[in-house]
VEXKOL-98869 format. One record per residue (C-alpha): residue number from 0; residue in three letters; x, y, z. Coordinates in steps of 0.02 Angstrom, whole numbers. Example, Ala and Ser with C-alpha at 12.3 -4.5 7.8 and 13.67 -1.06 7.14 Angstrom:
     n   res     east    north       up
     0   Ala      615     -225      390
     1   Ser      684      -53      357
***
This chain:
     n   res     east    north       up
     0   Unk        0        0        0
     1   Unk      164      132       34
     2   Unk      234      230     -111
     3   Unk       96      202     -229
     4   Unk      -32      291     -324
     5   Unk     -212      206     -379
     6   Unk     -302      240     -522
     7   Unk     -485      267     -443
     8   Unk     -651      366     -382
     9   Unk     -579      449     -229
    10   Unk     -723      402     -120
    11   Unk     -727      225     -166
    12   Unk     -555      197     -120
    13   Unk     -541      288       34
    14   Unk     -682      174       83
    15   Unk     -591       30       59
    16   Unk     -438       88      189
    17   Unk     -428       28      352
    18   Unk     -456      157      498
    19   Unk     -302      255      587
    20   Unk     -175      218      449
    21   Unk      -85      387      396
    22   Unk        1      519      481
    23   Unk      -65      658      382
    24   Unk     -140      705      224
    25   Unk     -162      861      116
    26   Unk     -244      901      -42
    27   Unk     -321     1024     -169
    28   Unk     -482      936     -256
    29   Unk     -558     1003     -413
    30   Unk     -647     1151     -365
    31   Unk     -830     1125     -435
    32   Unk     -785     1295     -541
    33   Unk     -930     1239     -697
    34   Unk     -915     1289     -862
    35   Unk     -879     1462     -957
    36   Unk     -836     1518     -762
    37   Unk     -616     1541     -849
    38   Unk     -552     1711     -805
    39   Unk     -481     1842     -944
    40   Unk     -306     1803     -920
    41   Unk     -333     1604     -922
    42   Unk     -400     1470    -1022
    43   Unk     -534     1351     -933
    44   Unk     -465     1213     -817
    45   Unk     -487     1065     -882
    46   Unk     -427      893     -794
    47   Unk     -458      717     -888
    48   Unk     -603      590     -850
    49   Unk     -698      728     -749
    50   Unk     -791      912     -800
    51   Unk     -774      966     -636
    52   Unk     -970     1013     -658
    53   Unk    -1080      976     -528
    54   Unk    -1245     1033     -460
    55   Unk    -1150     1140     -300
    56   Unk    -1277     1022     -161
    57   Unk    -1220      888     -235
    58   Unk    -1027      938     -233
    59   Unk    -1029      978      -43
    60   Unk    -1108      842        2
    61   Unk     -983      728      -83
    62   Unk     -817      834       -4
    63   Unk     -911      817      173
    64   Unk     -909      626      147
    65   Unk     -732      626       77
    66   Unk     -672      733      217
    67   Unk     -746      623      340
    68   Unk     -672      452      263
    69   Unk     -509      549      278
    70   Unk     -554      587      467
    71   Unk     -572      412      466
    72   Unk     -413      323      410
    73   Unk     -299      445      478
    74   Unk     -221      424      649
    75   Unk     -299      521      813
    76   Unk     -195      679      800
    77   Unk     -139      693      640
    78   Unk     -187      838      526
    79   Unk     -241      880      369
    80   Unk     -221     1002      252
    81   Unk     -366     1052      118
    82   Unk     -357     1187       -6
    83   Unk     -504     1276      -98
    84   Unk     -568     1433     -128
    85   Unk     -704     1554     -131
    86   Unk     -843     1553     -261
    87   Unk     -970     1674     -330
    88   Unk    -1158     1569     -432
    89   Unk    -1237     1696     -489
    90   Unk    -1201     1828     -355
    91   Unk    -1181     1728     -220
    92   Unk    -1028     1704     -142
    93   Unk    -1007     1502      -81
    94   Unk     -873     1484       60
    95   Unk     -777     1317       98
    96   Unk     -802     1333      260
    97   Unk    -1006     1299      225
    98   Unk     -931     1131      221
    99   Unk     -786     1103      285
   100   Unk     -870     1158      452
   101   Unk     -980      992      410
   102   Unk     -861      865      420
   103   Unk     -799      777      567
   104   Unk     -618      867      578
   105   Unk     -602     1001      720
   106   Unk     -534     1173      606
   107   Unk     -375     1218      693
   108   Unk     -327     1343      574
   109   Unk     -376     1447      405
   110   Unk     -217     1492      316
   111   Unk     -218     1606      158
   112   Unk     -121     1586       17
   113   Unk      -83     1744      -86
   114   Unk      -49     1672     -252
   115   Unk       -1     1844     -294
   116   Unk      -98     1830     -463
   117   Unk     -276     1830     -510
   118   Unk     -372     1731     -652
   119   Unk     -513     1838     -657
   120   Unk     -485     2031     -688
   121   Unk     -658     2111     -732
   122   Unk     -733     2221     -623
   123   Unk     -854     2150     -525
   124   Unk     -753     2136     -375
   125   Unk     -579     2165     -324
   126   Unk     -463     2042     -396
   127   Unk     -461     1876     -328
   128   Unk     -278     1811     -287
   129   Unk     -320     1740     -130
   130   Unk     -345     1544      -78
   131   Unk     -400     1455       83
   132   Unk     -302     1330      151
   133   Unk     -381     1230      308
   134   Unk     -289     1144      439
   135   Unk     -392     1021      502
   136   Unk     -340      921      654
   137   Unk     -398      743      719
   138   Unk     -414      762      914
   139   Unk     -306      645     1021
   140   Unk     -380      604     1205
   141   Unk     -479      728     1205
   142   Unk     -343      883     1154
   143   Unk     -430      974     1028
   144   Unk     -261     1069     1012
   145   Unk     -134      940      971
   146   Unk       44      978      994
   147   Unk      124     1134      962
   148   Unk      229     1180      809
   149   Unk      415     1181      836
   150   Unk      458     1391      835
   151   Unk      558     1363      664
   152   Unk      392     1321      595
   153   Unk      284     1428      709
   154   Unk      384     1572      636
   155   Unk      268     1539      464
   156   Unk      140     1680      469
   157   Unk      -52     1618      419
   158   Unk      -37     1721      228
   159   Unk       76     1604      138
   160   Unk      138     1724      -13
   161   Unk      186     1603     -130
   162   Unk      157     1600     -312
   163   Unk       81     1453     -414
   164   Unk      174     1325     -526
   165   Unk      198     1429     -674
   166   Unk      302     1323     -772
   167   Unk      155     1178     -809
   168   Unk      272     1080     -932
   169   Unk      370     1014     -782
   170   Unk      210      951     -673
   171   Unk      151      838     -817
   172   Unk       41      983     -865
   173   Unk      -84      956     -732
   174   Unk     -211     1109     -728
   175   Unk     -187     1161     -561
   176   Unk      -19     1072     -496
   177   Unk       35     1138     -322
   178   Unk      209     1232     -300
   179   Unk      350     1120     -203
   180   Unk      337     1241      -95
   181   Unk      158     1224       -5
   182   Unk      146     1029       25
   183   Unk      362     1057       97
   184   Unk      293     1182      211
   185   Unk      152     1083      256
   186   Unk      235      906      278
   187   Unk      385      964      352
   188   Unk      291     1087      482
   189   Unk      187      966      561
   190   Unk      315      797      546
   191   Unk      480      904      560
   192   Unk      640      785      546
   193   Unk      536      619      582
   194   Unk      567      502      437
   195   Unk      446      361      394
   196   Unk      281      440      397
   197   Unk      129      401      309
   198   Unk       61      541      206
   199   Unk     -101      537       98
   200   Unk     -157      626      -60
   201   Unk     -328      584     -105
   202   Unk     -342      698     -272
   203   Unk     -138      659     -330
   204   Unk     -134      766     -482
   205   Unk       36      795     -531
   206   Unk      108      706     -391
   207   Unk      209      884     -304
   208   Unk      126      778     -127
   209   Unk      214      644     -150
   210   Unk      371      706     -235
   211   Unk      424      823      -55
   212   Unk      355      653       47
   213   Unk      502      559      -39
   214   Unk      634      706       -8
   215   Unk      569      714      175
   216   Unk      590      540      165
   217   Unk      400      500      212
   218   Unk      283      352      102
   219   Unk      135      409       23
   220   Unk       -6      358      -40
   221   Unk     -116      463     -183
   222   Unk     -276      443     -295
   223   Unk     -330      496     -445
   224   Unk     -465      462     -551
   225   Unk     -350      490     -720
   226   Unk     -246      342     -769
   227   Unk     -134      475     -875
   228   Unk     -103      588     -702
   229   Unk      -77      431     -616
   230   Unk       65      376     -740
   231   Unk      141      568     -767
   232   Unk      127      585     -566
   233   Unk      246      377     -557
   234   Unk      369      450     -683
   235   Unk      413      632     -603
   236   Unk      410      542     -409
   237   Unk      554      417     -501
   238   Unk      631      577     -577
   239   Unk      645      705     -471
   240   Unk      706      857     -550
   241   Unk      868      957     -489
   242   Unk      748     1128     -506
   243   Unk      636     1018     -369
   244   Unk      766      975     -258
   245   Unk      808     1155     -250
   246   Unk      628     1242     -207
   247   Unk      625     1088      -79
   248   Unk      789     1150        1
   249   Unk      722     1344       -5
   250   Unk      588     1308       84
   251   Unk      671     1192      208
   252   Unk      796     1322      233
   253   Unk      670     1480      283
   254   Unk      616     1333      425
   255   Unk      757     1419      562
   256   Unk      738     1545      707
   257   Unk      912     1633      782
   258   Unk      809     1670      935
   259   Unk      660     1568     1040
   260   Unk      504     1603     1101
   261   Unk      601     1564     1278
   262   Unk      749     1661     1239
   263   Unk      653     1829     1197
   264   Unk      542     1794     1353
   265   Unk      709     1764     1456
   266   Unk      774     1935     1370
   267   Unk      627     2040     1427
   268   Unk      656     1995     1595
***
């Protein structure tokens, strides 16, 4: 089951897992966007084997259940990490937290990532460059809190200013691949130097999850309901790229404090 990716429907397979297996998870699902809703500056999304078109009841309901099955099969305090974003139908503006507030995860944190670029540029509103990222935590005897971050990783500010993978050719031109730098930050924030951890991606895509799980050296375990993804995602995991290995060591690197939370207390003294 470690270090592999199936070809499936997401829901399906996370049904078939057994309960308390991984450490963490994080992911970024196809964002229920419908049709003729592409920006002026960017062609429509379009993924294979799905439209990413579905009646919006319909499509919370079935990221409630998927968010629960993850609840499910991941250990009592471990995390996970789920991106999305905020939507306008017709006027009305949906927000991910109408379901992620659903699910069975307690929401330790709403992090927003500044992608520093927006898709949409007419004047409606002011330009969206802004997604949500929720850290979603599985309580452990009761602690609703779960540990606390390590200050080189506490030092990480809730905006995460990053800009999206720009250079699609390298992610097996995936849609919507995630920078390195987001699932390093993630992964190595909450597991730190701990090697051998179980890490799920339940919507794969390019594979950028499981590529940082292998530097950290972490399993993983993805799914994705495109048998092309699947076999792009296999062949970049088993060829990392030096340009990789470097955004993984940038963002590693910004992971380091010269002074403690302790040592400034003991300073003020």
């Amino acid at each position: 089951m470690r270090n592999q990716i199936v070809c499936g429907d997401v829901l399906s397979v996370l049904k078939s897992i057994d309960s308390n297996v991984f450490d963490m998870g994080l992911t970024s699902p196809p964002y229920n966007k419908k049709k003729n809703r592409k920006g002026g500056l960017v062609k429509d999304i379009k993924y294979t084997d799905i439209d990413d078109h579905l009646p919006e009841e319909e499509y919370q309901n079935q990221q409630i259940e998927i968010l629960d099955e993850l609840y499910r099969i991941t250990k009592p305090g471990g995390s996970f990490f789920y991106n999305h974003k905020v939507r306008w139908e017709e006027g009305v503006m949906i927000h991910p937290m109408e379901w992620v507030n659903e699910s069975r995860w307690t929401l330790k944190q709403e992090i927003i990532w500044d992608r520093n670029i927006a898709a949409n540029i007419r004047g409606w509103r002011f330009w969206q460059v802004e997604e949500r990222i929720y850290w979603l935590y599985k309580p452990k005897n009761k602690n609703d809190n779960g540990d606390e971050l390590l200050s080189k990783h506490a030092l990480m500010t809730s905006v995460w200013r990053l800009r999206p993978e720009m250079n699609k050719k390298t992610v097996n031109n995936h849609p919507a691949p995630f920078p390195i730098e987001i699932p390093t930050r993630i992964i190595y924030s909450i597991m730190d130097d701990k090697k051998d951890g179980f890490i799920i991606d339940p919507y794969m895509g390019s594979g950028t999850s499981a590529v940082v799980s292998k530097l950290l050296g972490h399993d993983y375990y993805g799914i994705d309901i495109s048998q092309t993804y699947v076999d792009q995602a296999n062949h970049r995991i088993n060829n990392i790229t030096d340009k990789e290995i470097n955004d993984f060591k940038s963002e590693v690197e910004l992971h380091k404090v010269t002074k403690t939370y302790k040592d400034r207390k003991n300073k003020s003294k």
